[in-house]
PDB file of N, CA, C and O in Angstrom:
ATOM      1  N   UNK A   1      -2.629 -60.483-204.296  1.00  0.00           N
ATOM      2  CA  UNK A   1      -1.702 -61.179-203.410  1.00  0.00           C
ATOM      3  C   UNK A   1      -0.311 -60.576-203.623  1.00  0.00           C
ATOM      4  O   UNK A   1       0.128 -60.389-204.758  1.00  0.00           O
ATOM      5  N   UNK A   2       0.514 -60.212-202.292  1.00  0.00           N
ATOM      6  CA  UNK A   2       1.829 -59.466-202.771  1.00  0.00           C
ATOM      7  C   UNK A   2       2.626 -60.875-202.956  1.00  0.00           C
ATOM      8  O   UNK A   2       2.484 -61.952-202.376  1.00  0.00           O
ATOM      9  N   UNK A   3       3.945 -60.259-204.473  1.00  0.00           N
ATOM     10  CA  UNK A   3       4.972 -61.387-204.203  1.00  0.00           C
ATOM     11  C   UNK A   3       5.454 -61.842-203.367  1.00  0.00           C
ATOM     12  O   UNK A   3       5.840 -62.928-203.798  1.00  0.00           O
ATOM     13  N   UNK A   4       5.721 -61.759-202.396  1.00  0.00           N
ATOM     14  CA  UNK A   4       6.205 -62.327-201.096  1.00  0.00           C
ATOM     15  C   UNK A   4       4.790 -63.370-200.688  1.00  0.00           C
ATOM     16  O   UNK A   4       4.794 -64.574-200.946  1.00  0.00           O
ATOM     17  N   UNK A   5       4.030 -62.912-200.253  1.00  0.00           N
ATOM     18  CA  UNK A   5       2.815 -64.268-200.400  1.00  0.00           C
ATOM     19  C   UNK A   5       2.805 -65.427-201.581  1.00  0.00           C
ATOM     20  O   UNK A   5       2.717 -66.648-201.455  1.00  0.00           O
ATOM     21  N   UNK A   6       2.918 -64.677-202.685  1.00  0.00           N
ATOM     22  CA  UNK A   6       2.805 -65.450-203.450  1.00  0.00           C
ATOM     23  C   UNK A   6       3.838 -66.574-203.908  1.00  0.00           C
ATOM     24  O   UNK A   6       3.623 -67.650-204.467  1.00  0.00           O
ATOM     25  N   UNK A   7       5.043 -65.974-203.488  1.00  0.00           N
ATOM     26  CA  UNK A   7       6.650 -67.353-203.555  1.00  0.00           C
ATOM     27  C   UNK A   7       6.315 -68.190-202.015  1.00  0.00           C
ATOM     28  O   UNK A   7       6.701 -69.359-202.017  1.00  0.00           O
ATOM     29  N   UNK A   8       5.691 -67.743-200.816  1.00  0.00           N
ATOM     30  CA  UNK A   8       5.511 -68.347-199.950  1.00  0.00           C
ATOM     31  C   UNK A   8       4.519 -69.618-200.327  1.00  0.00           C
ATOM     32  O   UNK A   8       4.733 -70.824-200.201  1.00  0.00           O
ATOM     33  N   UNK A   9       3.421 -68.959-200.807  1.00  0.00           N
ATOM     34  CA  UNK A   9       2.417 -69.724-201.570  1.00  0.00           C
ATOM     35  C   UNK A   9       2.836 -71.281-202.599  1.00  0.00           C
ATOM     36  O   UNK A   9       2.267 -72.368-202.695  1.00  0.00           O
ATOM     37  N   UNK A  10       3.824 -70.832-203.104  1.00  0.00           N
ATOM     38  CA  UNK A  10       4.123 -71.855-204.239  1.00  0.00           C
ATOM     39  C   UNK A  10       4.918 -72.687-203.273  1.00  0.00           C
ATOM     40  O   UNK A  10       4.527 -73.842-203.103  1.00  0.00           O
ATOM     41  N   UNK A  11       6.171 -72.196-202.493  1.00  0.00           N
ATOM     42  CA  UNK A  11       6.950 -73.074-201.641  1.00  0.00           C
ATOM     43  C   UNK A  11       5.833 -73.728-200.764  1.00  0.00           C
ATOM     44  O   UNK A  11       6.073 -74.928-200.894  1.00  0.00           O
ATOM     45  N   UNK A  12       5.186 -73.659-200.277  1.00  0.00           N
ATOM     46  CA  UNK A  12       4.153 -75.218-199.743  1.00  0.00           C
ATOM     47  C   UNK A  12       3.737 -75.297-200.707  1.00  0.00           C
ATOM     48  O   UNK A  12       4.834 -75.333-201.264  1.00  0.00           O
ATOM     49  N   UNK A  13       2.982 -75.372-201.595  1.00  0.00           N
ATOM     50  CA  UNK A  13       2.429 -76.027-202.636  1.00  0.00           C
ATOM     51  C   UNK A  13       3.685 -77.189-202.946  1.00  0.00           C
ATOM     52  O   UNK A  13       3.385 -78.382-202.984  1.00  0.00           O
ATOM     53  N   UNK A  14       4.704 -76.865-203.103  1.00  0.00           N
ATOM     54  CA  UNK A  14       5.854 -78.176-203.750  1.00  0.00           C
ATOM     55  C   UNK A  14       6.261 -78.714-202.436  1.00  0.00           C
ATOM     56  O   UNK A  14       6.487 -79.910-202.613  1.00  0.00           O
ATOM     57  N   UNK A  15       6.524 -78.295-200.807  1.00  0.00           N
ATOM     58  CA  UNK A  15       6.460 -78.739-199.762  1.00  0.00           C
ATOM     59  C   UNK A  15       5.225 -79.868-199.958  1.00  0.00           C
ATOM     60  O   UNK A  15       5.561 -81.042-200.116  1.00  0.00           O
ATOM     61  N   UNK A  16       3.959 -79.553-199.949  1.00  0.00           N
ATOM     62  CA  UNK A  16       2.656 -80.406-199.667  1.00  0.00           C
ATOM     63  C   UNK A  16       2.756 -81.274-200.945  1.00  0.00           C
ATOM     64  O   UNK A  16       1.907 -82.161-201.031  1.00  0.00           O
ATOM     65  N   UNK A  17       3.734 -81.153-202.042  1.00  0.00           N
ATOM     66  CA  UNK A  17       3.486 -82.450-202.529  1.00  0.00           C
ATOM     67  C   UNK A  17       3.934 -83.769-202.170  1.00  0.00           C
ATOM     68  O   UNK A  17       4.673 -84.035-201.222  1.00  0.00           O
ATOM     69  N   UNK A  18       3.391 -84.645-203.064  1.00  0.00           N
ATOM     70  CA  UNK A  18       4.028 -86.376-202.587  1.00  0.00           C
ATOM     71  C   UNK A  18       5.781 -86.459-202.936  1.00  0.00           C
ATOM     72  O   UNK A  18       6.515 -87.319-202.450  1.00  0.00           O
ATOM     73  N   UNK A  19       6.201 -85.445-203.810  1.00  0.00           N
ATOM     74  CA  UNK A  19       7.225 -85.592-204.418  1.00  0.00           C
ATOM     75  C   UNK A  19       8.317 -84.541-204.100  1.00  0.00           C
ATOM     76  O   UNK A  19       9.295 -84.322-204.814  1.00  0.00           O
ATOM     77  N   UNK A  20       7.997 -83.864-202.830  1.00  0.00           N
ATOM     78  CA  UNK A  20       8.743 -82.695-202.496  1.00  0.00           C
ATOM     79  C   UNK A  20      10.474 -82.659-202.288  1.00  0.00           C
ATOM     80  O   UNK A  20      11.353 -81.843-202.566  1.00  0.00           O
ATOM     81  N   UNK A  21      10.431 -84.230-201.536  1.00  0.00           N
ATOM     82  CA  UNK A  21      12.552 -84.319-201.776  1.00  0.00           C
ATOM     83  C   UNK A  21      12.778 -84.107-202.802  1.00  0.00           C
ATOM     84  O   UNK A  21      13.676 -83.267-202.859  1.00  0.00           O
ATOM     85  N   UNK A  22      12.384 -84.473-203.912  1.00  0.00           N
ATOM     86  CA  UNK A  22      13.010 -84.603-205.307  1.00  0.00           C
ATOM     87  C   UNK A  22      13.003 -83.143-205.687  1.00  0.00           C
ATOM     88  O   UNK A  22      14.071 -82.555-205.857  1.00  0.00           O
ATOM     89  N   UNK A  23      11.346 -82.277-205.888  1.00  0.00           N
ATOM     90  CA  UNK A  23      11.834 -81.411-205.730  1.00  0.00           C
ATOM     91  C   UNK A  23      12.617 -80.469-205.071  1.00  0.00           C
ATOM     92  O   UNK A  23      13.208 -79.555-205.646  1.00  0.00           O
ATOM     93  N   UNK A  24      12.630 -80.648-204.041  1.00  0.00           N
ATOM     94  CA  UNK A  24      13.562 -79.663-202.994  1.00  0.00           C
ATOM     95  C   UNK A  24      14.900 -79.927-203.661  1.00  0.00           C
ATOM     96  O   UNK A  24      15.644 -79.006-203.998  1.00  0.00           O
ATOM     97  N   UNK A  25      15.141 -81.012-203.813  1.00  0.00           N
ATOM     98  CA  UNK A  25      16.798 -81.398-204.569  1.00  0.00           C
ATOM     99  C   UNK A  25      16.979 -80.655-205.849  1.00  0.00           C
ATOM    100  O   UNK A  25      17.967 -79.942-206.023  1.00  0.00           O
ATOM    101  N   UNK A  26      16.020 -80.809-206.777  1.00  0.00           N
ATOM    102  CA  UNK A  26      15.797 -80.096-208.010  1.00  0.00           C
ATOM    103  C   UNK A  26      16.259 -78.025-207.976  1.00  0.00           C
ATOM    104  O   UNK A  26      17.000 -77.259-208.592  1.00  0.00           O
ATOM    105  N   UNK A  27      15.284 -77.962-206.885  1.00  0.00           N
ATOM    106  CA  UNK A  27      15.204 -76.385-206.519  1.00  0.00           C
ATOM    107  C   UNK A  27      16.721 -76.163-206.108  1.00  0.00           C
ATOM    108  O   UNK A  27      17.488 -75.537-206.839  1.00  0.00           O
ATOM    109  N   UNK A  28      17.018 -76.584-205.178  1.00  0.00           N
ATOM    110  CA  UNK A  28      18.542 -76.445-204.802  1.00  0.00           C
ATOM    111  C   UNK A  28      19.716 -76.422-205.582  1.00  0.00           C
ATOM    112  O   UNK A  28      20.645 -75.617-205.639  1.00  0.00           O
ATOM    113  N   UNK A  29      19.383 -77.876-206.392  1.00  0.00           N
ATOM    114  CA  UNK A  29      20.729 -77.859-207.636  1.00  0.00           C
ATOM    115  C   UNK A  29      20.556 -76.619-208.421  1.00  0.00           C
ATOM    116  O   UNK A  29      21.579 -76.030-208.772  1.00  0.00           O
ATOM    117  N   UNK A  30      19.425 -76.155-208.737  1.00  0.00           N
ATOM    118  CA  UNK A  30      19.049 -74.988-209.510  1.00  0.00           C
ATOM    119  C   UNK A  30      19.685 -73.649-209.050  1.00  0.00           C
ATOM    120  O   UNK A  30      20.208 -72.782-209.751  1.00  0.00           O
ATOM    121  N   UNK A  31      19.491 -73.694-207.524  1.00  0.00           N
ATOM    122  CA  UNK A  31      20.263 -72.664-207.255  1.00  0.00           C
ATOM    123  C   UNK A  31      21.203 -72.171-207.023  1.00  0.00           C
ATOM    124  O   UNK A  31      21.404 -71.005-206.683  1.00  0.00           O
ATOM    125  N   UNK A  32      22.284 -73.455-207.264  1.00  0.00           N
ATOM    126  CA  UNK A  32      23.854 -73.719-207.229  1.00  0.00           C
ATOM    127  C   UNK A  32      24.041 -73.409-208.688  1.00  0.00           C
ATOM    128  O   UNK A  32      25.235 -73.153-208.848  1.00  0.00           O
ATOM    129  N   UNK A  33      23.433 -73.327-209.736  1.00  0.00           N
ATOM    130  CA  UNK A  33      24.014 -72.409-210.558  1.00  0.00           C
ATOM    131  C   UNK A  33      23.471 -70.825-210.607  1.00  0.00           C
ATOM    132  O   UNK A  33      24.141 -69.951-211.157  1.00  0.00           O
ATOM    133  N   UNK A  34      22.221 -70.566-209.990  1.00  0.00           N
ATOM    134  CA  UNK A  34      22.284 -69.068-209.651  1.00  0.00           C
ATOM    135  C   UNK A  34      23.719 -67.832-209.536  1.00  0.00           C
ATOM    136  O   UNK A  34      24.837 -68.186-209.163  1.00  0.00           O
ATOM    137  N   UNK A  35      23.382 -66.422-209.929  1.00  0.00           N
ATOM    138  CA  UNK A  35      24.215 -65.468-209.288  1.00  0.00           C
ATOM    139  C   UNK A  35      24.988 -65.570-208.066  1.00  0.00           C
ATOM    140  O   UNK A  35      24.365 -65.326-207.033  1.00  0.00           O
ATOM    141  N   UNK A  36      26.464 -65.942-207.942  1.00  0.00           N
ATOM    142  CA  UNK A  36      26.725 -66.236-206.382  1.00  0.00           C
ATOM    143  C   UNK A  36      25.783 -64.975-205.298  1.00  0.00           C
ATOM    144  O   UNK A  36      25.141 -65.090-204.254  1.00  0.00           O
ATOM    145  N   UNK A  37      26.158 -63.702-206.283  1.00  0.00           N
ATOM    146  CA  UNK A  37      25.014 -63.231-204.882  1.00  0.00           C
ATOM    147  C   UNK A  37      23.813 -63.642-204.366  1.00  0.00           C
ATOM    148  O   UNK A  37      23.407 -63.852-203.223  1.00  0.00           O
ATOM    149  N   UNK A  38      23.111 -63.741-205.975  1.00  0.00           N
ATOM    150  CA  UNK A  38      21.499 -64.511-205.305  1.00  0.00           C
ATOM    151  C   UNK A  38      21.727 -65.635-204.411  1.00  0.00           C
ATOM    152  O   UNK A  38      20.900 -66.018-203.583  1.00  0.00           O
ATOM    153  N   UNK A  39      23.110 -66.259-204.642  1.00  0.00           N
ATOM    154  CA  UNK A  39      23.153 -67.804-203.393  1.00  0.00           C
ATOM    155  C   UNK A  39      23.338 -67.570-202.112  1.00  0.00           C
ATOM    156  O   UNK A  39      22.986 -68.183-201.105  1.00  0.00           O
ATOM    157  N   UNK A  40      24.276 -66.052-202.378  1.00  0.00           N
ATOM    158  CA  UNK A  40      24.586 -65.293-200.504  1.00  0.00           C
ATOM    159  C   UNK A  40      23.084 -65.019-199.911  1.00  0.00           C
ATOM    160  O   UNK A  40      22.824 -65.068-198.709  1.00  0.00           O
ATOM    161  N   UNK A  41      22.334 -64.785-200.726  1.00  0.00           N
ATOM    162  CA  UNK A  41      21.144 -63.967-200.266  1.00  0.00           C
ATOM    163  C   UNK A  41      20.385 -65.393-199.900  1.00  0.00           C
ATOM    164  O   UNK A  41      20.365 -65.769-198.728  1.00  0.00           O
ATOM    165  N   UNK A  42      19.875 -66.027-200.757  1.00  0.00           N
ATOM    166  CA  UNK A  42      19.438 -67.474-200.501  1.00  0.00           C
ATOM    167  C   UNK A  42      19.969 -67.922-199.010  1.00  0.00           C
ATOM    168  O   UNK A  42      19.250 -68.106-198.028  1.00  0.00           O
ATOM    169  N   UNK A  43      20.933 -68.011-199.053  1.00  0.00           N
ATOM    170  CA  UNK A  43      21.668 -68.670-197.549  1.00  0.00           C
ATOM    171  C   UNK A  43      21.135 -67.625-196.492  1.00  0.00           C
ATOM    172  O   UNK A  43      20.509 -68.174-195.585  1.00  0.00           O
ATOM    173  N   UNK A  44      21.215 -66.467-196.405  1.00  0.00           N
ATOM    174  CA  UNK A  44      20.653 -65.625-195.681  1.00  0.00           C
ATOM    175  C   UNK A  44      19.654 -65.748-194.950  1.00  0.00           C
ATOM    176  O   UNK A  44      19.524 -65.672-193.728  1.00  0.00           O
ATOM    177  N   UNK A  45      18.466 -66.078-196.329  1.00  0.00           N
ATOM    178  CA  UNK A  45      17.162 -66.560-196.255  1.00  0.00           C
ATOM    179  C   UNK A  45      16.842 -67.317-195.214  1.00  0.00           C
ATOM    180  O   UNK A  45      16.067 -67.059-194.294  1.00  0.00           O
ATOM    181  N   UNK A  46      17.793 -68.731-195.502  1.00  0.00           N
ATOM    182  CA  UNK A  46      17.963 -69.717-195.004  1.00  0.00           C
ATOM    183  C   UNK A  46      18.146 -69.335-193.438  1.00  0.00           C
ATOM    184  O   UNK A  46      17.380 -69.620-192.518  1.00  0.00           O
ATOM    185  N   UNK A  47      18.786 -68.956-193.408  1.00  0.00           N
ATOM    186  CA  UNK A  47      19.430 -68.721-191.911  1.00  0.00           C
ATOM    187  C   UNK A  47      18.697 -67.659-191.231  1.00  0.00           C
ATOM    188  O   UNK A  47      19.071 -67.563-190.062  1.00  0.00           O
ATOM    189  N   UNK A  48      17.757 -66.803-191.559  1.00  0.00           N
ATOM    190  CA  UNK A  48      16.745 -66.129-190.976  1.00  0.00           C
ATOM    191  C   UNK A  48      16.016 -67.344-190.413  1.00  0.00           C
ATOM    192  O   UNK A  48      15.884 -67.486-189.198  1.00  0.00           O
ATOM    193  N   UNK A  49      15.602 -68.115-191.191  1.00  0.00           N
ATOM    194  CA  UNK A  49      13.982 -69.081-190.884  1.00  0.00           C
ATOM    195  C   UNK A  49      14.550 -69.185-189.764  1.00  0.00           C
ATOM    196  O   UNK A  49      14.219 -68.666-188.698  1.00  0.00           O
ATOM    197  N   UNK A  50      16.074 -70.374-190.166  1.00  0.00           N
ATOM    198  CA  UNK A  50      16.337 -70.963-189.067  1.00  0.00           C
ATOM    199  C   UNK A  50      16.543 -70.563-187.726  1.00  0.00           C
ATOM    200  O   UNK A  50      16.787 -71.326-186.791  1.00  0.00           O
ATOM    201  N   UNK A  51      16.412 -69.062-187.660  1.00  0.00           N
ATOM    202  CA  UNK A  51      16.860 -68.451-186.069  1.00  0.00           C
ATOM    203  C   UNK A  51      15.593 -68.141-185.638  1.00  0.00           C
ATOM    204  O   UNK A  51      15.238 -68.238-184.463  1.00  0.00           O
ATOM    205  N   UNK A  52      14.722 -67.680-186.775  1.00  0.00           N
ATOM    206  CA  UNK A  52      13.334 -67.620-186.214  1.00  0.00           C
ATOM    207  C   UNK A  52      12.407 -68.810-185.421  1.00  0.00           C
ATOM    208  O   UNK A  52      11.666 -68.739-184.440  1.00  0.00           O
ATOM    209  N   UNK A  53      12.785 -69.895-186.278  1.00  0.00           N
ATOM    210  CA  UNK A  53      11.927 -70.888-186.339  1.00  0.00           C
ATOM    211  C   UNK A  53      12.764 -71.331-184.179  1.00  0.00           C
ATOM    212  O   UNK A  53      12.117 -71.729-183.210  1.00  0.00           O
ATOM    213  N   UNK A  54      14.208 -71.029-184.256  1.00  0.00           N
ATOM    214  CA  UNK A  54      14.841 -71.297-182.957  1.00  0.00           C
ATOM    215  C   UNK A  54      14.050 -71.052-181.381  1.00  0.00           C
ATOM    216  O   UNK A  54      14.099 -71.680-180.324  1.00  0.00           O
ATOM    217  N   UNK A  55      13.355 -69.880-181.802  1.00  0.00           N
ATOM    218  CA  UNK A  55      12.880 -69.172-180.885  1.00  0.00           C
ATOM    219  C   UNK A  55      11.387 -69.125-180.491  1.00  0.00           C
ATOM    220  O   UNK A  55      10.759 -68.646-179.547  1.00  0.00           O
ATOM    221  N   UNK A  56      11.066 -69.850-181.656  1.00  0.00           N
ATOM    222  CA  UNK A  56       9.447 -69.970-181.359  1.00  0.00           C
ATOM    223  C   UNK A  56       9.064 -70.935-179.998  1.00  0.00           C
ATOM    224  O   UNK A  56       9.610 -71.971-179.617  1.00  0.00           O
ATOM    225  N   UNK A  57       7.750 -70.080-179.336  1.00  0.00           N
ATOM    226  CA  UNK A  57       7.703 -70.480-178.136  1.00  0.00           C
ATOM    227  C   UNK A  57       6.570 -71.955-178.417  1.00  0.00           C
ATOM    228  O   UNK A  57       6.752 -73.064-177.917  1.00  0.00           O
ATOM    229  N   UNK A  58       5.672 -71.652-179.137  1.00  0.00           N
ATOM    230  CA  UNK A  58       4.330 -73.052-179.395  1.00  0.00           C
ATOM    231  C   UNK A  58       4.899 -74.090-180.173  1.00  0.00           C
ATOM    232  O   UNK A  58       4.934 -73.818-181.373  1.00  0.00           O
ATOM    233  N   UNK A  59       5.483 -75.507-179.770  1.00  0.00           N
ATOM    234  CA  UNK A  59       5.559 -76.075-181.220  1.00  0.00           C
ATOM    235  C   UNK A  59       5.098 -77.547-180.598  1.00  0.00           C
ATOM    236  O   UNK A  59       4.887 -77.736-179.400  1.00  0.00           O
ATOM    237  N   UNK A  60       4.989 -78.499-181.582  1.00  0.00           N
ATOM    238  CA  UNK A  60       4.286 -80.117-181.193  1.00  0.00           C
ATOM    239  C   UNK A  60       5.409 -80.951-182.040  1.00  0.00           C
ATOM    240  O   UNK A  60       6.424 -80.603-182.643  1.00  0.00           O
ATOM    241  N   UNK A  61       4.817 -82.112-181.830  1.00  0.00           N
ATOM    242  CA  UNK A  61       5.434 -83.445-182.905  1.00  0.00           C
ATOM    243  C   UNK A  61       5.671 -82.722-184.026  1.00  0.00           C
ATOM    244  O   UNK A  61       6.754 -82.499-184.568  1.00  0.00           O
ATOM    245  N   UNK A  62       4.709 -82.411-184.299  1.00  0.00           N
ATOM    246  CA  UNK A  62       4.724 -82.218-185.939  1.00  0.00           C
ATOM    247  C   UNK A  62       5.708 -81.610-186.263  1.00  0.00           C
ATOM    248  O   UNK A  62       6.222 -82.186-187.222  1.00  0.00           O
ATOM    249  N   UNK A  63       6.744 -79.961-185.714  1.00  0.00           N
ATOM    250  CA  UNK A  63       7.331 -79.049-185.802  1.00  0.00           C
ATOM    251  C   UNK A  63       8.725 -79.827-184.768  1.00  0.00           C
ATOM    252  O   UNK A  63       9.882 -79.481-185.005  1.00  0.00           O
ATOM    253  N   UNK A  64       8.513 -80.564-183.979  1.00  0.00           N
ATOM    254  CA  UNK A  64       9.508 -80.102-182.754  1.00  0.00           C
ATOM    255  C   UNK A  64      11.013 -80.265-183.422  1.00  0.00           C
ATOM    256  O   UNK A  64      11.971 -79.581-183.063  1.00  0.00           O
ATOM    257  N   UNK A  65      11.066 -81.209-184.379  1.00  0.00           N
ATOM    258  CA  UNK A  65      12.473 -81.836-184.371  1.00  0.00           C
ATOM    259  C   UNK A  65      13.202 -80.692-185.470  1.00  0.00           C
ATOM    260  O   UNK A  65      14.424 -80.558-185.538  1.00  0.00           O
ATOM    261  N   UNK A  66      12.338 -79.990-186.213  1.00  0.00           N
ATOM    262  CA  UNK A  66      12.763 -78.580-186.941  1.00  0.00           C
ATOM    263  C   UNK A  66      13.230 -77.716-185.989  1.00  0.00           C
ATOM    264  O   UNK A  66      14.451 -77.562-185.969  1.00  0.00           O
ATOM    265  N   UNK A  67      12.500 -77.049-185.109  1.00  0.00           N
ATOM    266  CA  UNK A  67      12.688 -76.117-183.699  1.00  0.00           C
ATOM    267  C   UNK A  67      14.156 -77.066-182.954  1.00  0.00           C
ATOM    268  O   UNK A  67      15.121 -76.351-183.225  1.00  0.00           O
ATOM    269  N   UNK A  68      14.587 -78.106-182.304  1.00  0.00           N
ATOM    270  CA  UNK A  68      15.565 -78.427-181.789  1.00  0.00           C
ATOM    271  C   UNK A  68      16.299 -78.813-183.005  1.00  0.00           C
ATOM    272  O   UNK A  68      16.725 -79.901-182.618  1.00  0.00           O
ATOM    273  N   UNK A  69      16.630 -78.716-183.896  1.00  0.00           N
ATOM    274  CA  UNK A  69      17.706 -78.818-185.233  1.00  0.00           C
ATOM    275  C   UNK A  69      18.011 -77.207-185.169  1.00  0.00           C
ATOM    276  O   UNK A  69      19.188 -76.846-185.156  1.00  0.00           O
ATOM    277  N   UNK A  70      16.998 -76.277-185.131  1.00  0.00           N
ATOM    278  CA  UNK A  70      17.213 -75.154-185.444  1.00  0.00           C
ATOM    279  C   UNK A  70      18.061 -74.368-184.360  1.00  0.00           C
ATOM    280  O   UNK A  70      18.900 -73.497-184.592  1.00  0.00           O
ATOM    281  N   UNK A  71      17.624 -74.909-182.997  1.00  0.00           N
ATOM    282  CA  UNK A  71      18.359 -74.482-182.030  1.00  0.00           C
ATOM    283  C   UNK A  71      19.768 -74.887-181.919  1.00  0.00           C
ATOM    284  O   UNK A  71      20.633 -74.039-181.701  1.00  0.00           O
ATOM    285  N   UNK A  72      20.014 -75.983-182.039  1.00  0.00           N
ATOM    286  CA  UNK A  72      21.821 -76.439-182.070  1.00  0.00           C
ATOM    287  C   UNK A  72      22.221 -75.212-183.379  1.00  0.00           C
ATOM    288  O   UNK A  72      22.967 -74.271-183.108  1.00  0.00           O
ATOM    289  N   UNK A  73      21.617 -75.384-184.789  1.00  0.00           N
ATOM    290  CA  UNK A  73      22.549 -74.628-185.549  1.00  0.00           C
ATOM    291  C   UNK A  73      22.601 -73.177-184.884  1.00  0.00           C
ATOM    292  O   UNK A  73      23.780 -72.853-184.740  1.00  0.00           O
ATOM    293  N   UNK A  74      21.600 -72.062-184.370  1.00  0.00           N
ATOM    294  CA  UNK A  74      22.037 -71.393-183.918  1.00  0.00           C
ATOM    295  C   UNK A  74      22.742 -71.333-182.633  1.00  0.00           C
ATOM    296  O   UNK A  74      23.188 -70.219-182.359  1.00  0.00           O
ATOM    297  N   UNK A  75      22.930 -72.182-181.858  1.00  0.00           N
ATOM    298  CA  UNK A  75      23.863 -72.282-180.942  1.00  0.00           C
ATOM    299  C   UNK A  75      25.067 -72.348-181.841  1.00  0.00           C
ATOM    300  O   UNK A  75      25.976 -71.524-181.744  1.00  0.00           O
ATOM    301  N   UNK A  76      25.071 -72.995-182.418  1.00  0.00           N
ATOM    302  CA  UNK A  76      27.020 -73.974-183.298  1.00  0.00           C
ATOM    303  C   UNK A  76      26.745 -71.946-183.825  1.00  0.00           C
ATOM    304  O   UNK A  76      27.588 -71.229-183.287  1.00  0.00           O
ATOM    305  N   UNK A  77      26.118 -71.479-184.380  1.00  0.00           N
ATOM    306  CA  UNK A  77      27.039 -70.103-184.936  1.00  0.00           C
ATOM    307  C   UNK A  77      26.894 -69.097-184.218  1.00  0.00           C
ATOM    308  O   UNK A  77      27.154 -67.975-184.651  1.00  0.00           O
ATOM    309  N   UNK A  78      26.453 -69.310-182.987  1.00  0.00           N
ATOM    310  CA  UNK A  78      26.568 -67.715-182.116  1.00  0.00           C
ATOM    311  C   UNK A  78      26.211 -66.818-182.619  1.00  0.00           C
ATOM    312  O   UNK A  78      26.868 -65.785-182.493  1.00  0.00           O
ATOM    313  N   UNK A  79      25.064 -66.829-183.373  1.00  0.00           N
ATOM    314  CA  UNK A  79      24.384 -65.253-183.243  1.00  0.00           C
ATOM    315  C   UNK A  79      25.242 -64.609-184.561  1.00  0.00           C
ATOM    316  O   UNK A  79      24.950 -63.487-184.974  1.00  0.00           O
ATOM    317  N   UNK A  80      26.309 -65.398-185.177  1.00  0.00           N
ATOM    318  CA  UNK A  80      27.092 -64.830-186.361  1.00  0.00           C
ATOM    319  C   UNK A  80      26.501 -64.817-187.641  1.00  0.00           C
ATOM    320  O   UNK A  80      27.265 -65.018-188.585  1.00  0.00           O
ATOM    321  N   UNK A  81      25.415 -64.643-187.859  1.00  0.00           N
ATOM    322  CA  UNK A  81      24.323 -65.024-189.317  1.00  0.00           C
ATOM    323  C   UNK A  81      24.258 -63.584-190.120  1.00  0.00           C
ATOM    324  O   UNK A  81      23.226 -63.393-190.764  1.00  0.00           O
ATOM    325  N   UNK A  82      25.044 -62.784-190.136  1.00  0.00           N
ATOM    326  CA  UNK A  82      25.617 -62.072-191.295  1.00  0.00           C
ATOM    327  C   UNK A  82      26.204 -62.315-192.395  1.00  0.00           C
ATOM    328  O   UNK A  82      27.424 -62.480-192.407  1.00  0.00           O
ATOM    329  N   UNK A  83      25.643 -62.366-193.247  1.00  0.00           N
ATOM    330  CA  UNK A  83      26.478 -62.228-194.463  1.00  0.00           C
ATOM    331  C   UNK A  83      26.612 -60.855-195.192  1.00  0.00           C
ATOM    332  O   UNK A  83      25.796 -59.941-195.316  1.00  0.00           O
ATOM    333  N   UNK A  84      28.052 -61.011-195.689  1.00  0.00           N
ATOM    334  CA  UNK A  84      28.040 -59.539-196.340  1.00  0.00           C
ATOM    335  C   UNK A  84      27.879 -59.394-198.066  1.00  0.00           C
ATOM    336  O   UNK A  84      28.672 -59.999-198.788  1.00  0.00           O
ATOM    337  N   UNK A  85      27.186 -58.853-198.436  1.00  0.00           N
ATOM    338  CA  UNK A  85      26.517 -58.445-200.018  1.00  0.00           C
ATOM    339  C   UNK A  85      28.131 -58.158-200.585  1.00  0.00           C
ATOM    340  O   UNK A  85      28.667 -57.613-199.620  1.00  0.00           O
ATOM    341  N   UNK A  86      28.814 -58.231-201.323  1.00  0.00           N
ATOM    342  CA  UNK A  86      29.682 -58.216-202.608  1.00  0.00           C
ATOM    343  C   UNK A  86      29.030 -57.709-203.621  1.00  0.00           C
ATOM    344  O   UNK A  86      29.572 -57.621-204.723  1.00  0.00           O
TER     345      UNK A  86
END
């Protein structure tokens, strides 16, 4: 399995648990003391899904209110989702 599968892999695994806010809160505070770069890059991350996830054409209940959250934030930043590496 390549790393990239495999961090995908673990992130649902703690998504699909019963206890995932807490962790998600946990993971996050964690990464507020990270390398500020690793946090530029993190946010990056972040902001890929979210333009991807903007544009997807199939989605239901289950997904929709992610897909229209995702669409206002890329509307509110115009296409500006660069960050620059330091």
């Amino acid at each position: 399995m390549s790393d990239v599968k495999e961090v995908q892999h673990q992130v649902e695994g703690m998504l699909n648990s019963f206890s995932y806010r807490e962790r998600i809160n946990e993971f996050n505070e964690l990464m507020l003391e990270s390398h500020r770069t690793l946090q530029q890059s993190y946010t990056g991350l972040c902001l890929d899904w979210l333009q991807k996830l903007s544009v997807q054409k199939y989605f239901d209940d289950r997904n929709k209110a992610s897909i229209e959250i995702a669409k206002k934030i890329m509307k509110a930043i115009e296409d500006n989702i660069s960050l620059p590496m330091i």
